[in-house]
C-alpha positions as CSV (number, residue, x, y, z in Angstrom):
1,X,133.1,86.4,107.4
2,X,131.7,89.8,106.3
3,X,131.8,91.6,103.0
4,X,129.9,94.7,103.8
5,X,127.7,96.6,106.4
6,X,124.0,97.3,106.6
7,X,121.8,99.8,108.5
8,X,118.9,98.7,110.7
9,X,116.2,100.1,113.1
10,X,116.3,98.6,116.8
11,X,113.9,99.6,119.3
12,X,116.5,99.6,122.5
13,X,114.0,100.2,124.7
14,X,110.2,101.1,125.3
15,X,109.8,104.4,123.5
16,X,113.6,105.0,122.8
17,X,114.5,103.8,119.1
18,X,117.5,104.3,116.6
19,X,119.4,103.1,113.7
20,X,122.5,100.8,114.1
21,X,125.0,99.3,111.7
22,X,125.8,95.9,111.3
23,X,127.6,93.5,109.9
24,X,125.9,92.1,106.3
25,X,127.5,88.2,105.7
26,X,128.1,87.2,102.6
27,X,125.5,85.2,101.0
28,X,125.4,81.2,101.1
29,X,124.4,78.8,98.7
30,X,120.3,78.7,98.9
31,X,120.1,82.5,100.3
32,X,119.9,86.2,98.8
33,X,120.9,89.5,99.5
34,X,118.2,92.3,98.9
35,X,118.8,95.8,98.8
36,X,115.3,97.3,100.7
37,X,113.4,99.8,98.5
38,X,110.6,100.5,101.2
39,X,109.5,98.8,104.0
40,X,105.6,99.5,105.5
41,X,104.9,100.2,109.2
42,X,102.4,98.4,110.2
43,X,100.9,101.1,112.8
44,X,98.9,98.6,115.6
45,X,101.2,95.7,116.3
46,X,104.5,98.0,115.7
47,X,103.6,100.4,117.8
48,X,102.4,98.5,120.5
49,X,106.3,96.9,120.5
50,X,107.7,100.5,120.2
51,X,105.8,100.8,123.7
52,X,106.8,97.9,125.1
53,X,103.7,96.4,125.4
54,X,104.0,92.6,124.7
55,X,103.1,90.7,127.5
56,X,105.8,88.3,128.7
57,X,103.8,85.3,128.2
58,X,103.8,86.2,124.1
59,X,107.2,87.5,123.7
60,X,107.9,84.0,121.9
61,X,105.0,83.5,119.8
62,X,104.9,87.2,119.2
63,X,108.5,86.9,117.4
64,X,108.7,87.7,113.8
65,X,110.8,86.6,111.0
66,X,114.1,87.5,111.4
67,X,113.6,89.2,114.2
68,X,117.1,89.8,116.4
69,X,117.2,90.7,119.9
70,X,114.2,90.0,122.5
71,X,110.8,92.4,123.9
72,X,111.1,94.7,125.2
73,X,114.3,95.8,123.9
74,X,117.0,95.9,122.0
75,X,115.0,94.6,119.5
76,X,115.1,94.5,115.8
77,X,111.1,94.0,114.2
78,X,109.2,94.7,111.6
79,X,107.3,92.5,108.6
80,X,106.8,94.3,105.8
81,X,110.1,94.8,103.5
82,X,110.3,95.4,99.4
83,X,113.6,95.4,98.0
84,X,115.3,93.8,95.0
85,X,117.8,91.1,94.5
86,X,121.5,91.9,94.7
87,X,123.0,88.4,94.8
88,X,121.5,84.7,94.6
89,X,120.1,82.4,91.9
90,X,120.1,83.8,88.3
91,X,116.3,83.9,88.2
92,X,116.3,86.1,91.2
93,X,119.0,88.7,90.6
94,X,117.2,91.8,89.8
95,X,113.7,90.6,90.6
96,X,111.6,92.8,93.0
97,X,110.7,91.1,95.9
98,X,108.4,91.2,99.6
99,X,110.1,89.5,102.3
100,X,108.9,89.5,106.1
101,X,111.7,91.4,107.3
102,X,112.1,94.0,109.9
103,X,113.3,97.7,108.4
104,X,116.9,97.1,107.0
105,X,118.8,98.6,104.0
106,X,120.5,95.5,102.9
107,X,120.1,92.0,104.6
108,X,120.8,87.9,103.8
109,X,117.8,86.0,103.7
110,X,117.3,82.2,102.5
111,X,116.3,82.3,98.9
112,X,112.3,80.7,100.5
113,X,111.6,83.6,102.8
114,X,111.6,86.4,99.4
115,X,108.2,86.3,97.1
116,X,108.5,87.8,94.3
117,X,106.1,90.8,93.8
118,X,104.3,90.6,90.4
119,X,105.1,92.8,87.4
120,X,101.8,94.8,87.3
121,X,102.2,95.7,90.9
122,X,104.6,98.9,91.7
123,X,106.8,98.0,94.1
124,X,105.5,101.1,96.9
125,X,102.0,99.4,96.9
126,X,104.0,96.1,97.5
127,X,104.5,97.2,101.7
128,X,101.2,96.4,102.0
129,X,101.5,92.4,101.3
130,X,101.1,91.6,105.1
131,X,98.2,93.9,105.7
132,X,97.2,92.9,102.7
133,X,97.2,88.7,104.6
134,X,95.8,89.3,107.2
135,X,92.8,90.9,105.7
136,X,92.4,87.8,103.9
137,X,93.0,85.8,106.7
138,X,90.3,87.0,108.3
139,X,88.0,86.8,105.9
140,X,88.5,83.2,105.8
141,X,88.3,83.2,109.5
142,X,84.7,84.6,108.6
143,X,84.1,82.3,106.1
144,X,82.0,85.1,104.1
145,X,78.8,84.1,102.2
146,X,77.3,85.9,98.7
147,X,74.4,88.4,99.7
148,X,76.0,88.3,103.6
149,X,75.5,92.1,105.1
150,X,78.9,93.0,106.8
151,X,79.9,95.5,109.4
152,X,84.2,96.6,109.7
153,X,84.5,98.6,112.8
154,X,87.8,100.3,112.6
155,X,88.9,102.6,109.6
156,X,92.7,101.1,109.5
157,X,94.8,99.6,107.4
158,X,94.0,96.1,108.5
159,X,89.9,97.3,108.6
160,X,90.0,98.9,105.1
161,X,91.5,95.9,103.4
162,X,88.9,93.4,105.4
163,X,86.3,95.8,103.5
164,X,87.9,95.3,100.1
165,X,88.6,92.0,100.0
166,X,84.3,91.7,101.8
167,X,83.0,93.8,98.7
168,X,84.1,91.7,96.4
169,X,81.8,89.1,97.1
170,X,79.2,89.3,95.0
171,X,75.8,90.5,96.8
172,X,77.7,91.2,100.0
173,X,76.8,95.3,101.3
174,X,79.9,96.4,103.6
175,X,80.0,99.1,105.8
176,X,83.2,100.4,107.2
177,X,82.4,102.4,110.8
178,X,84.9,104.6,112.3
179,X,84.7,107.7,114.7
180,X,87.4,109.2,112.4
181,X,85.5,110.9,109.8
182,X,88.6,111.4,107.7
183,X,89.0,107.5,107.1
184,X,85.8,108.4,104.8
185,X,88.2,109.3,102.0
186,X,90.1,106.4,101.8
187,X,86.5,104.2,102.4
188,X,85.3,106.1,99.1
189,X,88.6,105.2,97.1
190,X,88.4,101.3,98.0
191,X,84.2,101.9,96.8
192,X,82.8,100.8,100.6
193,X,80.5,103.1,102.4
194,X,81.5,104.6,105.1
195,X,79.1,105.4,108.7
196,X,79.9,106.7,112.2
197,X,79.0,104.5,114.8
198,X,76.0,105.6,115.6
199,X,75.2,105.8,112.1
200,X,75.6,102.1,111.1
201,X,73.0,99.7,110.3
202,X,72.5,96.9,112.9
203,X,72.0,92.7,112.5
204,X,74.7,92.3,110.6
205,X,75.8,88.4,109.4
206,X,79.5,89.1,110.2
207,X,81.2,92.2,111.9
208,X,85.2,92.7,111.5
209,X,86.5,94.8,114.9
210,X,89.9,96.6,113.9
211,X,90.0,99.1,116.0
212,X,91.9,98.7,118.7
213,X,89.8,99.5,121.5
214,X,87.2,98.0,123.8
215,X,84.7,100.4,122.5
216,X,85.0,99.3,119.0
217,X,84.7,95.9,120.5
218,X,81.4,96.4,122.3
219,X,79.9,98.1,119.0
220,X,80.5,95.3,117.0
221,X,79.0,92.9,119.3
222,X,76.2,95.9,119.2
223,X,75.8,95.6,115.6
224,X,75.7,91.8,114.8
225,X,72.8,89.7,114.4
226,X,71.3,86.8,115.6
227,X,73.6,83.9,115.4
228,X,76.4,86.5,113.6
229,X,79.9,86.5,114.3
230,X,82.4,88.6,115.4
231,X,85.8,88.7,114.0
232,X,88.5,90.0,116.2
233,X,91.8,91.2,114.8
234,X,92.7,93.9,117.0
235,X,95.9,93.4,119.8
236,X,95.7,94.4,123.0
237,X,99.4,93.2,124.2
238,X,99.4,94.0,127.7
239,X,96.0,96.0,127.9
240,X,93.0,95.2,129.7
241,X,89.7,96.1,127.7
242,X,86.6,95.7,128.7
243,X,83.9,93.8,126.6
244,X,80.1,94.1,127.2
245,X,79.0,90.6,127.5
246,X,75.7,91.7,129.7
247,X,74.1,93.0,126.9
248,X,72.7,90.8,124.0
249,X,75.9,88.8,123.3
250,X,74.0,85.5,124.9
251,X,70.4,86.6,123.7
252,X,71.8,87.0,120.3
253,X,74.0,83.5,120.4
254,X,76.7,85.5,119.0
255,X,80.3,84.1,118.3
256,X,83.2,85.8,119.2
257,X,86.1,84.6,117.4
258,X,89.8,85.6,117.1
259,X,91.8,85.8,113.8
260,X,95.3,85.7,114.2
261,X,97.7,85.9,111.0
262,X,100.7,83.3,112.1
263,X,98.2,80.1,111.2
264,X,96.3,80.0,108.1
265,X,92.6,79.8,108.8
266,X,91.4,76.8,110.0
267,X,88.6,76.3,106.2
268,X,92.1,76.7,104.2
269,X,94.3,75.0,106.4
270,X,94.6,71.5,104.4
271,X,95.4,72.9,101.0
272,X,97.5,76.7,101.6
273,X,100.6,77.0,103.2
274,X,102.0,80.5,104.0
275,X,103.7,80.8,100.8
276,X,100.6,80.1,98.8
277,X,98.4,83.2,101.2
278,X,101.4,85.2,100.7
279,X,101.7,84.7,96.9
280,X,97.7,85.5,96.7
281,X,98.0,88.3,99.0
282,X,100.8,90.2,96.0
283,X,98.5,88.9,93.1
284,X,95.7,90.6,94.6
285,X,97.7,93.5,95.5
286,X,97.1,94.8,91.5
287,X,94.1,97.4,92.3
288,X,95.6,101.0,91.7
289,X,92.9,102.2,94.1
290,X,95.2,100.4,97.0
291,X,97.3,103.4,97.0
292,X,95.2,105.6,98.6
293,X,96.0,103.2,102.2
294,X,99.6,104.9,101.8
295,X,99.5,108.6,101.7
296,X,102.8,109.4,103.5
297,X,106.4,108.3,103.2
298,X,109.7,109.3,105.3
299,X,112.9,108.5,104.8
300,X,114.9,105.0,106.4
301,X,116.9,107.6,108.7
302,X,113.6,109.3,110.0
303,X,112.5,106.5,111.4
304,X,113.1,106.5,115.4
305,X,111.4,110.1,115.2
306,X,108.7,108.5,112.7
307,X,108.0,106.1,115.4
308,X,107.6,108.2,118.4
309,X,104.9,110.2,116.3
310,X,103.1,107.1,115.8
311,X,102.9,105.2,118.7
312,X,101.8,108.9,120.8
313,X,99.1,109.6,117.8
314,X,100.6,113.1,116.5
315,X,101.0,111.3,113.2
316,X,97.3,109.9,112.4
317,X,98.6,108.3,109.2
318,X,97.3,104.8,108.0
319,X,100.2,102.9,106.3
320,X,103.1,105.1,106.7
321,X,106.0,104.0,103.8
322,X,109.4,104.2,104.5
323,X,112.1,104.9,101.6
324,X,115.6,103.7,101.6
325,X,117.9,105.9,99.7
């Protein structure tokens, strides 16, 4: 039984996009309905999908929450949704909340899969919660010491945050390196320095890749030190990079490690569940100087065109916000 409709984004096929209507059900005991406010694009991963370039062996594992339909189309994704609470448990009505939902006006959700963003954070900044975790994933993946000197190749979303979160370890220098001199800006605003490539300083204790691409992958390996570590977060779906393991990546005994937000890092494992890393990732989402990773909105219905700008790189935005009317 439905008591209303709602309006979602579907990627029906690779490249070809557009909003549908559905049917919304009336919520159940133990679920909520939340009316979206804004929902974040997460540029690399989103993208990708828009393309459809998940690799058939990950099209399960690659599924997020709430996700309808299958890659590489029609399918419904996305992860980043802030809305408030239309209908559920008293203490919930009217809160603002994240959930890891892909971009829909209104949906049904049980009342576990909405956290509840915290007062002092405004709920635009809010779209950058899952960013925002796997940022702090990684840097558990790292596991970051005081005084460590750290290297972030790749000026995104994702990159910036790794920074961020890095620089506030006491002692730690972090340098964010991009070939994108306009991700300087948004470097300055978060208080990391910001090099070109051939800029940055070398034997590094950890280096975060982010960009996307096998040359950002080679320079990290480039820059880390003796014994350091490499921190992968970038996804390749079905792309083949190639990685420069001839040079001084045995010399050097360095690791190369994946980081990978759908298990919580290995250190943390025993003691935080999802909910706890997600709860964190909103508490620490309180830094006004955050905003400057969101620059540019659209509205919900510019979306399929929003998309095709994005995945071709005419729109070089970082996180690009999306508005529901």
């Amino acid at each position: 039984m439905c008591s209303d409709q709602a309006r979602a984004y579907w990627i029906v096929s690779p490249r070809r996009s557009e909003i549908r209507t559905e049917a919304l059900p009336v919520p159940a005991a133990g679920e909520v309905r939340v009316r979206a406010l804004y929902s974040g694009i997460s540029r690399g991963s989103e993208t990708l999908v828009f393309r459809g370039e998940v690799p058939a062996a990950e099209r399960e594992r690659m599924r997020a929450p709430f996700q309808a339909g299958d890659f590489p189309g029609p399918v419904k994704y996305g992860y980043a949704s802030v809305g408030v609470v239309e209908q559920g448990p008293d203490d919930l009505v009217g809160r603002t909340v994240f959930c890891l939902h892909p971009h829909q006006d209104r949906y049904v959700v049980p009342v576990a899969a909405v956290h509840a963003v915290p007062a002092s954070v405004p709920a635009p900044r809010a779209v950058l919660a899952a960013n925002l975790e796997t940022a702090l994933n990684a840097v558990w993946d790292a596991g970051l010491c005081v005084g460590d000197r750290v290297g972030v190749v790749g000026g995104g979303v994702v990159g910036l945050l790794v920074a961020w979160l890095a620089a506030r370890i006491p002692g730690c220098r972090v340098e964010l390196i991009d070939v994108d001199a306009s991700r300087a800006a948004a470097a300055s605003a978060l208080g990391v320095t910001f090099s070109a490539p051939d800029a940055a300083a070398a034997n590094a204790d950890c280096v975060f890749h982010a960009s996307g691409t096998g040359d950002g992958l080679g320079h990290a390996l480039r820059l880390a030190g003796f014994e350091a570590s490499v921190i992968e977060l970038s996804w390749y779906g079905t792309r083949a990079i190639s990685v420069p393991l001839g040079e001084g990546f045995h010399s050097k005994r360095l690791v190369l490690r994946s980081s990978q937000v759908g298990a919580v890092a290995a250190v943390q494992r025993a003691r935080w569940s999802h909910r706890r890393r997600i709860a964190l990732a909103l508490e620490l989402l309180d830094d006004p100087r955050l905003d400057a990773l969101v620059v540019e909105e659209s509205d919900f219905d510019e979306l399929p065109e929003l998309m095709a700008r994005l995945a071709d790189g005419t729109l070089p935005a970082l996180c690009h916000r999306v508005v529901y009317r």
